[in-house]
PDB file of N, CA, C and O in Angstrom:
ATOM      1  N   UNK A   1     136.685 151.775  96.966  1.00  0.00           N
ATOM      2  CA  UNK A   1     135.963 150.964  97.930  1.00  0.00           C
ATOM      3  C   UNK A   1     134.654 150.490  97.327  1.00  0.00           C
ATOM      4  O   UNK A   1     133.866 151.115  96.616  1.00  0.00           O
ATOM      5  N   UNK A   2     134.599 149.170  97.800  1.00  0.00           N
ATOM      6  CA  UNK A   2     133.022 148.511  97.469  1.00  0.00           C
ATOM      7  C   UNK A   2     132.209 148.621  98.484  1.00  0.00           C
ATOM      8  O   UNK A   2     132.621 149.062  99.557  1.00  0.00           O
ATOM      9  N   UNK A   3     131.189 148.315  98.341  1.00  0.00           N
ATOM     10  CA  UNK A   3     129.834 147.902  99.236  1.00  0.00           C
ATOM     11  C   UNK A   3     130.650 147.223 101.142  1.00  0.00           C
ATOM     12  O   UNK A   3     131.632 146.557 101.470  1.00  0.00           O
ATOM     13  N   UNK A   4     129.757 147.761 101.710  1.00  0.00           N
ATOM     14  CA  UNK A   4     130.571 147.166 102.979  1.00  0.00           C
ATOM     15  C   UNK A   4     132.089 147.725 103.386  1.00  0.00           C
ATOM     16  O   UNK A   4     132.413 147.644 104.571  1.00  0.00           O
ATOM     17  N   UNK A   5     133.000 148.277 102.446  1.00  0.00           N
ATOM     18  CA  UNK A   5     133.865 148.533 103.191  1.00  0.00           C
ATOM     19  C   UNK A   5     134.977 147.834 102.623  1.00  0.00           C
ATOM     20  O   UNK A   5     136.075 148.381 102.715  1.00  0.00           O
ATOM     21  N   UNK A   6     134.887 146.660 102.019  1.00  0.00           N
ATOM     22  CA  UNK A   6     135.649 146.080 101.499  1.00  0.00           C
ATOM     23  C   UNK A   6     136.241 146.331 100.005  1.00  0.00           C
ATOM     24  O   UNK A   6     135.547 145.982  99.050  1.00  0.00           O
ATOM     25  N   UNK A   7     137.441 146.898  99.799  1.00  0.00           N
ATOM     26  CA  UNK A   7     138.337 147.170  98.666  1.00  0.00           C
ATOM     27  C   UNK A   7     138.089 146.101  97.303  1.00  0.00           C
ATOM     28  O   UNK A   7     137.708 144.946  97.494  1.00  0.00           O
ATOM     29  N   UNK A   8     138.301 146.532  96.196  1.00  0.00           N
ATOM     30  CA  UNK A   8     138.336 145.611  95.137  1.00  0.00           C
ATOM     31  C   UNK A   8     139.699 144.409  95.641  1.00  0.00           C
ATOM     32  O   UNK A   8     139.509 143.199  95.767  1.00  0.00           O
ATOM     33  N   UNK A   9     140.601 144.885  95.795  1.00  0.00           N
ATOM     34  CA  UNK A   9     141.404 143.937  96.082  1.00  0.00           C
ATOM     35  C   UNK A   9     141.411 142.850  97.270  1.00  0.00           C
ATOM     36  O   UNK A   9     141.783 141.685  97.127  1.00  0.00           O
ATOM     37  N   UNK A  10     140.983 143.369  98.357  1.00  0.00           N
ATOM     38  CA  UNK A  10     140.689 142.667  99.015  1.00  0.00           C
ATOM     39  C   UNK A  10     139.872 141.705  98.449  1.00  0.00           C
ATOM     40  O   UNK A  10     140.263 140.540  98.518  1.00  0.00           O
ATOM     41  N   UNK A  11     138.853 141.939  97.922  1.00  0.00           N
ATOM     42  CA  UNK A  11     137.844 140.593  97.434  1.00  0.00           C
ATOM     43  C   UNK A  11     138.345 140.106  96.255  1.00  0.00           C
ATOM     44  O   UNK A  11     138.049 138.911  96.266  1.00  0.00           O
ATOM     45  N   UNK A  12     138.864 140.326  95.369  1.00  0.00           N
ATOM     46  CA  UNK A  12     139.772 139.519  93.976  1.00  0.00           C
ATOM     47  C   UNK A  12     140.629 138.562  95.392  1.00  0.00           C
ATOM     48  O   UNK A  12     140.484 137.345  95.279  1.00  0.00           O
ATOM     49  N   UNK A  13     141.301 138.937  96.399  1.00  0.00           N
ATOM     50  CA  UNK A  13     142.101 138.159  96.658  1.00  0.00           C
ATOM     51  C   UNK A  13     141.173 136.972  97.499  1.00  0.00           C
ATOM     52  O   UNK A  13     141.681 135.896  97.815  1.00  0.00           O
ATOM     53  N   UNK A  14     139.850 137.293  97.794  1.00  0.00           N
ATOM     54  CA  UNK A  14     139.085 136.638  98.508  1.00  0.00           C
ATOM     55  C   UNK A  14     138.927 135.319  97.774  1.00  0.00           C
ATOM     56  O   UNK A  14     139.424 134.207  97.948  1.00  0.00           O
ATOM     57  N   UNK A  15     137.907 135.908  96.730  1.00  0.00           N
ATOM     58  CA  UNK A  15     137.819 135.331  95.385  1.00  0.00           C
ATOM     59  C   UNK A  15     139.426 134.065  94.692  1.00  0.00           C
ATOM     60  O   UNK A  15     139.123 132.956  94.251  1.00  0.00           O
ATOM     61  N   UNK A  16     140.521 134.388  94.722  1.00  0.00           N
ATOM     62  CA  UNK A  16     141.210 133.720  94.643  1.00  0.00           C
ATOM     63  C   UNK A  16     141.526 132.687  95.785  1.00  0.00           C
ATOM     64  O   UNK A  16     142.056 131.617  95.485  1.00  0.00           O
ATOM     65  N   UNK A  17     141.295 132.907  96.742  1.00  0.00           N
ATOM     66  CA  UNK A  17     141.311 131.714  98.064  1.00  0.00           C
ATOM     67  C   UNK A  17     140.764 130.995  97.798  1.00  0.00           C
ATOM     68  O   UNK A  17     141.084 129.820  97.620  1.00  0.00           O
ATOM     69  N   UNK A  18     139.257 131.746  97.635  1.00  0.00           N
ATOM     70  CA  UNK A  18     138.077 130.321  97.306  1.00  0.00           C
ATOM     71  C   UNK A  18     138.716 129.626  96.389  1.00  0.00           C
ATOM     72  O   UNK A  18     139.353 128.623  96.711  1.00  0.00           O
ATOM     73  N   UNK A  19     138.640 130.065  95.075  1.00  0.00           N
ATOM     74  CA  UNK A  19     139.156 129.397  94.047  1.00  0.00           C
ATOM     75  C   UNK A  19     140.320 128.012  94.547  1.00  0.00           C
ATOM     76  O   UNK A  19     140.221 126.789  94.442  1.00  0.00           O
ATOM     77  N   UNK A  20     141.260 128.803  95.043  1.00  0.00           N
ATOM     78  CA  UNK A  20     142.222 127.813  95.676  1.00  0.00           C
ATOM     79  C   UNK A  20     142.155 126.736  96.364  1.00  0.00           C
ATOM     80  O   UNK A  20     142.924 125.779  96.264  1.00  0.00           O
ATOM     81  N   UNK A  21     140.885 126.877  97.371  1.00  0.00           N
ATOM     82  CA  UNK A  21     140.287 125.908  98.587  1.00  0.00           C
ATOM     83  C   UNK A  21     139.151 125.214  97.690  1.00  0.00           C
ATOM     84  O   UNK A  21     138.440 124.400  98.279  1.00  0.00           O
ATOM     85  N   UNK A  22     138.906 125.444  96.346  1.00  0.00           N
ATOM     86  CA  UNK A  22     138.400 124.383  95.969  1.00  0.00           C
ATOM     87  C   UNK A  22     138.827 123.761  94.502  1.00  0.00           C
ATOM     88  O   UNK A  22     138.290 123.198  93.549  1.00  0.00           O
ATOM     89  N   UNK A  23     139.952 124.152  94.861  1.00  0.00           N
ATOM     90  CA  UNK A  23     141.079 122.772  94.076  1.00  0.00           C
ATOM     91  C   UNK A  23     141.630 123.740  92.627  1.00  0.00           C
ATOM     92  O   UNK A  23     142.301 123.191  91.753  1.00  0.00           O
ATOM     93  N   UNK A  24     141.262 125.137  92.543  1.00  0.00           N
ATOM     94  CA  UNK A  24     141.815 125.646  91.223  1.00  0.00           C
ATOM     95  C   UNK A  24     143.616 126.142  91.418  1.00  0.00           C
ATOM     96  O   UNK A  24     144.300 126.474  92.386  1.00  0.00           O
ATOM     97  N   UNK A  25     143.859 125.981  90.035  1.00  0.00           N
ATOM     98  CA  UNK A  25     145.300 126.562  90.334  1.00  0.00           C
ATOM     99  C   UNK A  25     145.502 127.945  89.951  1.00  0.00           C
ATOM    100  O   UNK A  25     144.643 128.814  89.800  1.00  0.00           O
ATOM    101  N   UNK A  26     146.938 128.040  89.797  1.00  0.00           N
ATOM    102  CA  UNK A  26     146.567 129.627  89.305  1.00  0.00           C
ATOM    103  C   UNK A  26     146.624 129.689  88.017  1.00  0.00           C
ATOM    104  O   UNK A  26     146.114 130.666  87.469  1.00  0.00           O
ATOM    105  N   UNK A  27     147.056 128.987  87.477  1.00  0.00           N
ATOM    106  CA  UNK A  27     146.681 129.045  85.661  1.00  0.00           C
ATOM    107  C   UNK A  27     144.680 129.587  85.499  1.00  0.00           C
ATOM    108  O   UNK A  27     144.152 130.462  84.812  1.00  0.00           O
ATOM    109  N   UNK A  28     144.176 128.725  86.339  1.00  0.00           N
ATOM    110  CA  UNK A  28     142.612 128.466  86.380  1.00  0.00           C
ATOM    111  C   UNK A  28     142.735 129.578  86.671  1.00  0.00           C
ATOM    112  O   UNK A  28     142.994 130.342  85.741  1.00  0.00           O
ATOM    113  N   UNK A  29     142.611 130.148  88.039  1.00  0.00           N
ATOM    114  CA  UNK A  29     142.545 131.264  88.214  1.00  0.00           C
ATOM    115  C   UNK A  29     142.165 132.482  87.632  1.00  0.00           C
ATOM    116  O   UNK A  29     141.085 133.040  87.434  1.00  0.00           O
ATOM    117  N   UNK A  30     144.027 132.897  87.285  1.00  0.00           N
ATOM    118  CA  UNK A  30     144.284 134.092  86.131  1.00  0.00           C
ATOM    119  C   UNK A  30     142.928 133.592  85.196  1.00  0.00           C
ATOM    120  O   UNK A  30     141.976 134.310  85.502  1.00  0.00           O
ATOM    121  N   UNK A  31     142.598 132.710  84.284  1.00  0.00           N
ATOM    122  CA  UNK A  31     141.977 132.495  83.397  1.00  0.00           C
ATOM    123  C   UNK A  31     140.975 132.626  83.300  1.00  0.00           C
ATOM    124  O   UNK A  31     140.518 132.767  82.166  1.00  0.00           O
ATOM    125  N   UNK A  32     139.921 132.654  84.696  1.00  0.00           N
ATOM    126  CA  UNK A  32     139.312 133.177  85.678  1.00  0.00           C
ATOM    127  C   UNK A  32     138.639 134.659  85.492  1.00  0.00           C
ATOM    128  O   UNK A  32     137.499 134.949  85.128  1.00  0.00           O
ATOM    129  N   UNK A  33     139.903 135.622  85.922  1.00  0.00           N
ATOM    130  CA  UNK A  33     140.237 136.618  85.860  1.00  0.00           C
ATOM    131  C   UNK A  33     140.232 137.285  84.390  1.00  0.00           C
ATOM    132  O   UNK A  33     139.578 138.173  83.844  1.00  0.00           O
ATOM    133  N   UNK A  34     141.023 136.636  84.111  1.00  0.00           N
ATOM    134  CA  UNK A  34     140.852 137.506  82.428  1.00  0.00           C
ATOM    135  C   UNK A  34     139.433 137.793  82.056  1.00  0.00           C
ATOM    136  O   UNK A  34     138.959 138.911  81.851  1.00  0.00           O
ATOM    137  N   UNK A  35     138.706 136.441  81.985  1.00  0.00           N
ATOM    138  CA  UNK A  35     137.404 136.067  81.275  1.00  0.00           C
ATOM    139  C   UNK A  35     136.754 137.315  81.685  1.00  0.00           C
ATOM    140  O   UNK A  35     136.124 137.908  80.810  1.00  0.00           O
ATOM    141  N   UNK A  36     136.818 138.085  83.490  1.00  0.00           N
ATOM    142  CA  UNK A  36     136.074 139.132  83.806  1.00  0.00           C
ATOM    143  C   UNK A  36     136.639 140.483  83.009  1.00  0.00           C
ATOM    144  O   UNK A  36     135.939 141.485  83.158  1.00  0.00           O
ATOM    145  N   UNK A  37     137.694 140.605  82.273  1.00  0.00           N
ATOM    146  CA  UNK A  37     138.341 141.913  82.128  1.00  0.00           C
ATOM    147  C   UNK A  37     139.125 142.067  83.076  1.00  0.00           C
ATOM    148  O   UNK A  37     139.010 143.077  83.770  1.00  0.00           O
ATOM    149  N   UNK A  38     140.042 141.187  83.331  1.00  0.00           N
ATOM    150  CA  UNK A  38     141.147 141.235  84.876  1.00  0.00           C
ATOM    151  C   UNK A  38     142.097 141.048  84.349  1.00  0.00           C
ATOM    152  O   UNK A  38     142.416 139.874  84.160  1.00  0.00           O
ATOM    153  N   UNK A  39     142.942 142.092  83.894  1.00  0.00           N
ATOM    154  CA  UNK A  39     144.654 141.535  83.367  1.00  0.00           C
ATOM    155  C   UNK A  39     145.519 140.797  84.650  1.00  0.00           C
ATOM    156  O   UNK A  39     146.022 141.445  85.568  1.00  0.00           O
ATOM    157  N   UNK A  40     145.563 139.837  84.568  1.00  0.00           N
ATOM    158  CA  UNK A  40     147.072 139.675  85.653  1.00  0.00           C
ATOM    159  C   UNK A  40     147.633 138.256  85.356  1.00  0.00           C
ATOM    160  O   UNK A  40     147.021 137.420  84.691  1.00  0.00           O
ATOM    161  N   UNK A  41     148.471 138.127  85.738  1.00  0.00           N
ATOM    162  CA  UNK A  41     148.976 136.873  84.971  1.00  0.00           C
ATOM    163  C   UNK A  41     149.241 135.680  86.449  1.00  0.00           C
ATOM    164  O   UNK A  41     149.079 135.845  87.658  1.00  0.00           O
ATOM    165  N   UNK A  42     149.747 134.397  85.563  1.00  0.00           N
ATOM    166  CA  UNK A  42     149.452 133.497  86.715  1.00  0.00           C
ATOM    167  C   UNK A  42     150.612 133.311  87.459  1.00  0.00           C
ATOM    168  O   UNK A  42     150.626 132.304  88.168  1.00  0.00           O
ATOM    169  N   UNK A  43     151.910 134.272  87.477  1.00  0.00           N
ATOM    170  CA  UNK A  43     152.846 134.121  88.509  1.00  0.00           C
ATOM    171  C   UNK A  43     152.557 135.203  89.709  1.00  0.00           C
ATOM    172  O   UNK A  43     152.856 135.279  90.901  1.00  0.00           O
ATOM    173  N   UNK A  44     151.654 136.177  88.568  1.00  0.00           N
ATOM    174  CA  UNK A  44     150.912 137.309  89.814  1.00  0.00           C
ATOM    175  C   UNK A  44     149.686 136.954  90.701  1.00  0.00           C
ATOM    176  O   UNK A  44     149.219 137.724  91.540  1.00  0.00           O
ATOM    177  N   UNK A  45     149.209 135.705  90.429  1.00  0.00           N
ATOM    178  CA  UNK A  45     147.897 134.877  91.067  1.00  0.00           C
ATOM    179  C   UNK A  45     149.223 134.037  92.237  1.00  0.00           C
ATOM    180  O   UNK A  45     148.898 134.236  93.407  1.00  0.00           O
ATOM    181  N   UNK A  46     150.084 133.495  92.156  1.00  0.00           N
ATOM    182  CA  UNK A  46     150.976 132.573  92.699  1.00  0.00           C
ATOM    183  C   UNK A  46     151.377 133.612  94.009  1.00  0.00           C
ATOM    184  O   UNK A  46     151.469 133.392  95.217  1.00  0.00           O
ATOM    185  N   UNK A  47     151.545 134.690  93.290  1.00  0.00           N
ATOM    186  CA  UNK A  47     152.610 135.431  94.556  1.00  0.00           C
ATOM    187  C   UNK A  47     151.263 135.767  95.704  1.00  0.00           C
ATOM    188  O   UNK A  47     151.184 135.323  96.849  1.00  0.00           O
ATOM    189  N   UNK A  48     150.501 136.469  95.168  1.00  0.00           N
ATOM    190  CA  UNK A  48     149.472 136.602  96.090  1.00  0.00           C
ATOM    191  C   UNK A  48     149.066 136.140  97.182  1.00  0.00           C
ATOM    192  O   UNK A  48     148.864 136.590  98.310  1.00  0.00           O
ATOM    193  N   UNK A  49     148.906 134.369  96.252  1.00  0.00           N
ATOM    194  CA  UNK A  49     147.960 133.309  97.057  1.00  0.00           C
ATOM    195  C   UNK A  49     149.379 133.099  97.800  1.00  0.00           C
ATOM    196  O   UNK A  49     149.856 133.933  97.030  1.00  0.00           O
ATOM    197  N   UNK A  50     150.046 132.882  98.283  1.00  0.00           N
ATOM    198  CA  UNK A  50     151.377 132.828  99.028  1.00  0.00           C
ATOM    199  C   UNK A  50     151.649 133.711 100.004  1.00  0.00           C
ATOM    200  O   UNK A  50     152.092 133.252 101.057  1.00  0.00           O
ATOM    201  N   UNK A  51     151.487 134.878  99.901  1.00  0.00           N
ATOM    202  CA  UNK A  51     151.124 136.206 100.431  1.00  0.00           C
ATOM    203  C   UNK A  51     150.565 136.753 101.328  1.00  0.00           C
ATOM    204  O   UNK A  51     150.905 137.264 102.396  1.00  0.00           O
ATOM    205  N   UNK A  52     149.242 136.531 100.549  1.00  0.00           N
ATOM    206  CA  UNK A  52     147.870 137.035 101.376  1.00  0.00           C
ATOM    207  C   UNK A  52     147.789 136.756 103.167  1.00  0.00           C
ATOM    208  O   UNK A  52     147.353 137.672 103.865  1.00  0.00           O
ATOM    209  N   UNK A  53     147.922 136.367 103.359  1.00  0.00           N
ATOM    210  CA  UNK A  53     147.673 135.909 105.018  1.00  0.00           C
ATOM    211  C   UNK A  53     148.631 136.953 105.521  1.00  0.00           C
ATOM    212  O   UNK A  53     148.340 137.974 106.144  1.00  0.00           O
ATOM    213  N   UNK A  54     149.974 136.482 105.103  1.00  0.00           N
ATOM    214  CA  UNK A  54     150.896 136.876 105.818  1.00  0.00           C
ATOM    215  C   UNK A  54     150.957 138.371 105.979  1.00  0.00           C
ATOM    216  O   UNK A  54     151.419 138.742 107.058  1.00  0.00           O
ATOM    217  N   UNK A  55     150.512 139.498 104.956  1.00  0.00           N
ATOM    218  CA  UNK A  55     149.918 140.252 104.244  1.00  0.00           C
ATOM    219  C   UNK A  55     149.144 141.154 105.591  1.00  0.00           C
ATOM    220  O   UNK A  55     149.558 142.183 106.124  1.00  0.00           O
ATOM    221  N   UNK A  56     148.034 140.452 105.868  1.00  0.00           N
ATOM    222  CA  UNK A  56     147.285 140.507 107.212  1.00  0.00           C
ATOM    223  C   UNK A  56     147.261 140.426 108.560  1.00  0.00           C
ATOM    224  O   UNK A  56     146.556 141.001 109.390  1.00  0.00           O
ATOM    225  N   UNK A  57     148.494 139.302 108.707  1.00  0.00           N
ATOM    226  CA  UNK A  57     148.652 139.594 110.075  1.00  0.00           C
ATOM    227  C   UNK A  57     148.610 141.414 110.877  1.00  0.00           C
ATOM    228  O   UNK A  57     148.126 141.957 111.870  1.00  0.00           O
ATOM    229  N   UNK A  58     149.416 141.767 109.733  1.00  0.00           N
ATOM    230  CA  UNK A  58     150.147 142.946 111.042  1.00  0.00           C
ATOM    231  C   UNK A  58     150.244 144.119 109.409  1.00  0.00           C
ATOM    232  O   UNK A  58     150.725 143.793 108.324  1.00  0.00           O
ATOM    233  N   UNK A  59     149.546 145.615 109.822  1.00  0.00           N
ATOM    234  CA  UNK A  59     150.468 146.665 108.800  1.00  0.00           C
ATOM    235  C   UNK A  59     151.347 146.992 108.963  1.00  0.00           C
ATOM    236  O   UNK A  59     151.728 147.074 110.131  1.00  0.00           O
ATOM    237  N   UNK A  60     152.214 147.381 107.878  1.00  0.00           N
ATOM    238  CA  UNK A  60     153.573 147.898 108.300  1.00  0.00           C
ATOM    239  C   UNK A  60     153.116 149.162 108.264  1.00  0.00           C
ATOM    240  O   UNK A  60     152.347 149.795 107.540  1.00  0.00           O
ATOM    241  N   UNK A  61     154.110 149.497 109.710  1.00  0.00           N
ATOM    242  CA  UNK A  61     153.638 151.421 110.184  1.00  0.00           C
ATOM    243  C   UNK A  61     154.149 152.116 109.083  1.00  0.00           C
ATOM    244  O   UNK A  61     155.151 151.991 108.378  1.00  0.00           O
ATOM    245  N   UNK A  62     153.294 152.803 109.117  1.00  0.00           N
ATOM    246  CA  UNK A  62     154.196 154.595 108.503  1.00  0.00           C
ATOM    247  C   UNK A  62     155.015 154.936 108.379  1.00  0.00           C
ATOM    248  O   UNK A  62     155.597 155.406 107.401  1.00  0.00           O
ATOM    249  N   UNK A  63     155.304 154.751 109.521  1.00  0.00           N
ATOM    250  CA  UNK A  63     156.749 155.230 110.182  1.00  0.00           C
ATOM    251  C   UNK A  63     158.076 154.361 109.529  1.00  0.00           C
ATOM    252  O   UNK A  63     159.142 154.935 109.307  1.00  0.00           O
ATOM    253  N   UNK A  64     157.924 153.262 109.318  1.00  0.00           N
ATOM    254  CA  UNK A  64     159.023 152.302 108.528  1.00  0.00           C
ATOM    255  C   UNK A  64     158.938 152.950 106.859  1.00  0.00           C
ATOM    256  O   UNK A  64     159.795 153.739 106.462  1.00  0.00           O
ATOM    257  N   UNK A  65     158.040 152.592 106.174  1.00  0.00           N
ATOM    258  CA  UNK A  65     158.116 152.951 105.022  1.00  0.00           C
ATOM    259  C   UNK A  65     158.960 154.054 104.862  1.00  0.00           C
ATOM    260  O   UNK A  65     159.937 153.932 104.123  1.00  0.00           O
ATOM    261  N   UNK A  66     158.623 155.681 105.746  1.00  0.00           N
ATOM    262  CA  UNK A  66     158.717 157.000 105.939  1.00  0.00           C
ATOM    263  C   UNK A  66     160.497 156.519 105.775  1.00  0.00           C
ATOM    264  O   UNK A  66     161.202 156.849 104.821  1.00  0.00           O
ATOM    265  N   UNK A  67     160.848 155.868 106.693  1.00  0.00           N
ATOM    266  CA  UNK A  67     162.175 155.524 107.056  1.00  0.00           C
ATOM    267  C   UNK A  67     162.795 155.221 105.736  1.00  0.00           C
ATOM    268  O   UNK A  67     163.875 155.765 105.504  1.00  0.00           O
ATOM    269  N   UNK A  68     162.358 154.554 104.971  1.00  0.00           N
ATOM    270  CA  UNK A  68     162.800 153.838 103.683  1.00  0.00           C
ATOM    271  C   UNK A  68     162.868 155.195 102.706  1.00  0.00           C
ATOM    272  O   UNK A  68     163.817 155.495 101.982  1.00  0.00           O
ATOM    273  N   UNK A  69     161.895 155.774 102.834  1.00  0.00           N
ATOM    274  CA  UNK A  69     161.891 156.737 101.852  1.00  0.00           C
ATOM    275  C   UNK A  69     162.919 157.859 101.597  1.00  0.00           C
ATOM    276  O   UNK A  69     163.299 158.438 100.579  1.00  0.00           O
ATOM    277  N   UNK A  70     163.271 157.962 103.112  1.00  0.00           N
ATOM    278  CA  UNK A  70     164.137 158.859 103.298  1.00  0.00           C
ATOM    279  C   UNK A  70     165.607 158.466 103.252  1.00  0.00           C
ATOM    280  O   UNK A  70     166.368 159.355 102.870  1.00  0.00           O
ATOM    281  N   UNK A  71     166.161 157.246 103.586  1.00  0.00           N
ATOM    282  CA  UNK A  71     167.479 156.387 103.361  1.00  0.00           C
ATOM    283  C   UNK A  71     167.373 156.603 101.377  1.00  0.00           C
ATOM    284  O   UNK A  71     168.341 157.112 100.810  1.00  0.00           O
ATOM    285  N   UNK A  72     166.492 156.287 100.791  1.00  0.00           N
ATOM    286  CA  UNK A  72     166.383 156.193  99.654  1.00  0.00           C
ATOM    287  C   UNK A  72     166.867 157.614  98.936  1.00  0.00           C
ATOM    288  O   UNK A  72     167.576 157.764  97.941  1.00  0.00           O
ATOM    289  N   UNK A  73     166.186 158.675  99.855  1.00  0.00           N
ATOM    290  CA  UNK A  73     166.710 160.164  99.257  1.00  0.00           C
ATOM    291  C   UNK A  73     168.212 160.585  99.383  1.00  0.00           C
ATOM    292  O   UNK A  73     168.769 161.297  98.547  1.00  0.00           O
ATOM    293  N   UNK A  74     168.885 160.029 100.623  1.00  0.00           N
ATOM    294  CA  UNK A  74     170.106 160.194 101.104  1.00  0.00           C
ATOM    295  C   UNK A  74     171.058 159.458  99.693  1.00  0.00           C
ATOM    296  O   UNK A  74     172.083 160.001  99.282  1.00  0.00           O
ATOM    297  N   UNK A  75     170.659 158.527  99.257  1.00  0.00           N
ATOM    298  CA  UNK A  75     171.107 157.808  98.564  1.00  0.00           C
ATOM    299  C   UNK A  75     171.506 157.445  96.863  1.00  0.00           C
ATOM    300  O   UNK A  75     172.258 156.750  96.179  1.00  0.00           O
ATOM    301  N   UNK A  76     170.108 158.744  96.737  1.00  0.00           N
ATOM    302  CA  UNK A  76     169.769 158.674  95.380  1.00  0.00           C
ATOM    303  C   UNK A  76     170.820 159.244  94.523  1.00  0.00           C
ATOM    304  O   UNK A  76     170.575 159.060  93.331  1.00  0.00           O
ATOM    305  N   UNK A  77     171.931 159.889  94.759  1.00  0.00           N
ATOM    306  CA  UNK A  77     172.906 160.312  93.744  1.00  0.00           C
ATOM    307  C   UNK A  77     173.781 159.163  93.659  1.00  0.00           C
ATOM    308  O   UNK A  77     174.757 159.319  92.924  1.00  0.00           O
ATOM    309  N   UNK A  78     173.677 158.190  94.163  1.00  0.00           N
ATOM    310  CA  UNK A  78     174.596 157.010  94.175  1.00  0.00           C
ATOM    311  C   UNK A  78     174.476 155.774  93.331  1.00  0.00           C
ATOM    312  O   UNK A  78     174.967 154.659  93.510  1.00  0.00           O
ATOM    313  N   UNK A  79     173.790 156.181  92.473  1.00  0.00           N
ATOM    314  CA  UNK A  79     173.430 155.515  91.139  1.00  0.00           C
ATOM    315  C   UNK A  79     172.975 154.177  91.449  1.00  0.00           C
ATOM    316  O   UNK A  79     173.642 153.276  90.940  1.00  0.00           O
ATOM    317  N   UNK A  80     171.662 153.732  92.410  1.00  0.00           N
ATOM    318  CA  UNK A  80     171.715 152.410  92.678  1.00  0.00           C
ATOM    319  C   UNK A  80     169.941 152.492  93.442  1.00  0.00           C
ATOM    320  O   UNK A  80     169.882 153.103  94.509  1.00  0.00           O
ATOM    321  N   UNK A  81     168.587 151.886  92.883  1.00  0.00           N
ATOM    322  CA  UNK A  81     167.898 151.751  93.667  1.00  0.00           C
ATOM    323  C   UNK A  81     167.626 150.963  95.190  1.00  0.00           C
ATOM    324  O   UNK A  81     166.579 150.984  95.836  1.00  0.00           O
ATOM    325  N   UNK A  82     168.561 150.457  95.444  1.00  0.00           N
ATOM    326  CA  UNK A  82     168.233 149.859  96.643  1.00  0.00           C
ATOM    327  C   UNK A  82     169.303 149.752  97.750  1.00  0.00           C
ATOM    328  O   UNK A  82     170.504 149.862  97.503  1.00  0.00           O
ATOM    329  N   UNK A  83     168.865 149.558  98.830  1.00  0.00           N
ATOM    330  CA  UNK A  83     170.601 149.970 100.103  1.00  0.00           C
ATOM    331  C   UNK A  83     170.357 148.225 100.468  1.00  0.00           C
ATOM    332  O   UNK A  83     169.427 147.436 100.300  1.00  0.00           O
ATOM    333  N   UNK A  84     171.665 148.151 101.020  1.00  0.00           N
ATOM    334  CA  UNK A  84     171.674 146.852 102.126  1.00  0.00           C
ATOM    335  C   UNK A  84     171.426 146.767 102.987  1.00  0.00           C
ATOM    336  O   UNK A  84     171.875 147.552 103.822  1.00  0.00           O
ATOM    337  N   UNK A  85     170.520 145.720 103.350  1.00  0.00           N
ATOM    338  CA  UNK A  85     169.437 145.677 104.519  1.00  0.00           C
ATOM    339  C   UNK A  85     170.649 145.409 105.524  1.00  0.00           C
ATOM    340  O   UNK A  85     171.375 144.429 105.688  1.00  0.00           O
ATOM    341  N   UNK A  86     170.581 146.719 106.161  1.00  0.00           N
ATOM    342  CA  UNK A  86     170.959 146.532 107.953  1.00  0.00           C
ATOM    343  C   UNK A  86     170.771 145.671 108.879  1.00  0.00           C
ATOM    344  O   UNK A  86     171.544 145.810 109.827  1.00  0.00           O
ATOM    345  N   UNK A  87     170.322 145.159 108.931  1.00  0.00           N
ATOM    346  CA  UNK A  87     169.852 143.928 109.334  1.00  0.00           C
ATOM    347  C   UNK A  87     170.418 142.121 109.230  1.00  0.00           C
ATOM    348  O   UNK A  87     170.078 141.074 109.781  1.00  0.00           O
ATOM    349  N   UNK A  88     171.680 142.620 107.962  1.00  0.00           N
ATOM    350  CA  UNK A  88     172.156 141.363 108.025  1.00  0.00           C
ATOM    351  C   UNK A  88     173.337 141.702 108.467  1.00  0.00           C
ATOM    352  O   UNK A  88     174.184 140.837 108.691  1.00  0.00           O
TER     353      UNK A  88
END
């Protein structure tokens, strides 16, 4: 945590909005970033800025993840990281 309350990430991603809302891309960006000692690259600036909002609306509970974690344990001798989303 930084000053105020606010996370490093939170403000890199702040920091990348601005950037965005005043006309940089993410090539600029990342490039941006590096210059400070910021490894990340510019498809990882892309996903973000795409992201971020949506990101904020709402956390995902506990309780879901918890859920995932545990389908995942049931699962794990089955030679495969990921299940099919129930849902379709």
């Amino acid at each position: 945590m930084s000053w105020f309350g606010m996370s490093n990430l939170e403000g890199n991603v702040k920091r990348m909005q601005e950037m965005k809302a005043g006309g940089a891309g993410p090539l600029k960006i990342r490039n941006t970033f590096r210059k400070e000692g910021i490894d990340i690259e510019t498809h990882q600036v892309k996903a973000i800025l795409e992201s971020a909002d949506n990101l904020r609306v709402k956390a995902l509970p506990k309780k879901a993840a918890q859920q995932v974690i545990k389908e995942m344990k049931e699962v794990k001798n089955q030679g495969t990281d990921t299940l099919p989303d129930s849902n379709t």
